[in-house]
C-alpha positions as CSV (number, residue, x, y, z in Angstrom):
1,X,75.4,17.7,16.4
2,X,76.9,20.3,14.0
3,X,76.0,21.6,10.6
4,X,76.4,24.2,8.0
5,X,74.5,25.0,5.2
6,X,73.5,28.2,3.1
7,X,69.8,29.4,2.9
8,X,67.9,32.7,1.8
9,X,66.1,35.2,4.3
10,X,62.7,34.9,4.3
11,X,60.2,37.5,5.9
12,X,56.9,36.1,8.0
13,X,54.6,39.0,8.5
14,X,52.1,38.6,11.6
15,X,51.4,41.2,14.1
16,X,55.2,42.2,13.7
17,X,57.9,41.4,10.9
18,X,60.1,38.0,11.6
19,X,62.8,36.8,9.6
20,X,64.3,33.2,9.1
21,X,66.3,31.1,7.3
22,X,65.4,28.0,6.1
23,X,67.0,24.7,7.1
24,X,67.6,22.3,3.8
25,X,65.7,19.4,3.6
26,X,68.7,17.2,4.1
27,X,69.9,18.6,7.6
28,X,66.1,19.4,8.5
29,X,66.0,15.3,8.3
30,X,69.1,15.2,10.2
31,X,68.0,17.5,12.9
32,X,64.9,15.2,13.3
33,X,67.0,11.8,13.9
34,X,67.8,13.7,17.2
35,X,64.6,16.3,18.0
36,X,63.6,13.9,20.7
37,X,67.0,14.4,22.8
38,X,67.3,18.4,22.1
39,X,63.3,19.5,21.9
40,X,62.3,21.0,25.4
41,X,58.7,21.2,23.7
42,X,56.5,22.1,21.0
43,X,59.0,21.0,18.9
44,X,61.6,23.6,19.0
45,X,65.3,22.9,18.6
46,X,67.4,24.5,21.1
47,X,71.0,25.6,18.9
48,X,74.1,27.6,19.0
49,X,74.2,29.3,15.3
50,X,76.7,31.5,13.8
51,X,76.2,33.7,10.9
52,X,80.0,35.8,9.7
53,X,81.2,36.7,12.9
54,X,77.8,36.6,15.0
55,X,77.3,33.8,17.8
56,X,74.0,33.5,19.4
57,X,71.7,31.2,20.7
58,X,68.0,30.5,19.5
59,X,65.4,27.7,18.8
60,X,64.9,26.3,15.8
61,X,61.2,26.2,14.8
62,X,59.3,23.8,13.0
63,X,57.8,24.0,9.8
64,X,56.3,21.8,6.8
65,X,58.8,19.0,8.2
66,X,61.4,21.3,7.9
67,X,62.9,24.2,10.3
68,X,63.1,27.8,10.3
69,X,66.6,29.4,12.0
70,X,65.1,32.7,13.2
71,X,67.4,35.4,12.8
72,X,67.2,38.1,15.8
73,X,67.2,41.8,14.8
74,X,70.8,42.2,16.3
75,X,72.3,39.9,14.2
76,X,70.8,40.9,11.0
77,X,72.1,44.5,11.9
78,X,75.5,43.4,13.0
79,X,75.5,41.3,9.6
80,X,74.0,43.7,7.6
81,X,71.3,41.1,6.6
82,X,68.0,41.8,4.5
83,X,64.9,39.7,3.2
84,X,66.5,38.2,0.1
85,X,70.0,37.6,1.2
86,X,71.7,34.1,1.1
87,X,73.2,33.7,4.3
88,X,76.3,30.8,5.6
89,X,74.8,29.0,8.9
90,X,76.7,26.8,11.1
91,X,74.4,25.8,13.8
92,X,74.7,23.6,16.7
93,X,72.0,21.8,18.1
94,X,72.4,21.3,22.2
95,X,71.4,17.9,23.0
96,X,69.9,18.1,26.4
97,X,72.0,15.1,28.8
98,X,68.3,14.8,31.1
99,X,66.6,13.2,28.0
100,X,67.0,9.7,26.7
């Protein structure tokens, strides 16, 4: 399954900064019609996401019936992101074969 949307950067502050971006509601509920074929537990979305010119793999995680794409510090640096910034996501959620 493939997507793309736009989102903002959003900062969660626990024991260290993280930063996300929001998945829209509409391909949050998309990404839900197949959770049970890509989770590999506690609810986390396995996906190939691209921000400008940066691949890299993460989880999605899940929030408020919605998901979070967390943004690693080496992409925000190669992308020059910041809290604040809207951001273009194409994502790609691996469906795991070993799951029916």
């Amino acid at each position: 399954m493939e997507l793309a949307f736009a989102g903002r950067v959003i900062e969660w502050r626990g024991p260290a900064p993280y930063y996300f971006v929001p998945v829209p509601d509409e391909e949050s509920a998309d990404i839900r019609e197949v959770a049970a074929m890509a989770s590999y537990g506690w609810g986390v979305i396995p996906v190939e996401a691209r921000i400008g010119e940066v691949v890299f793999e993460t989880s999605l995680f899940p929030k408020d019936g919605g998901y979070l794409l967390p943004l690693k510090a080496a992409v925000r640096k190669r992308q020059d992101i910041s809290v604040g910034d809207d951001v273009a996501v194409e994502i790609s959620v691996r469906l795991s074969s070993l799951k029916r």
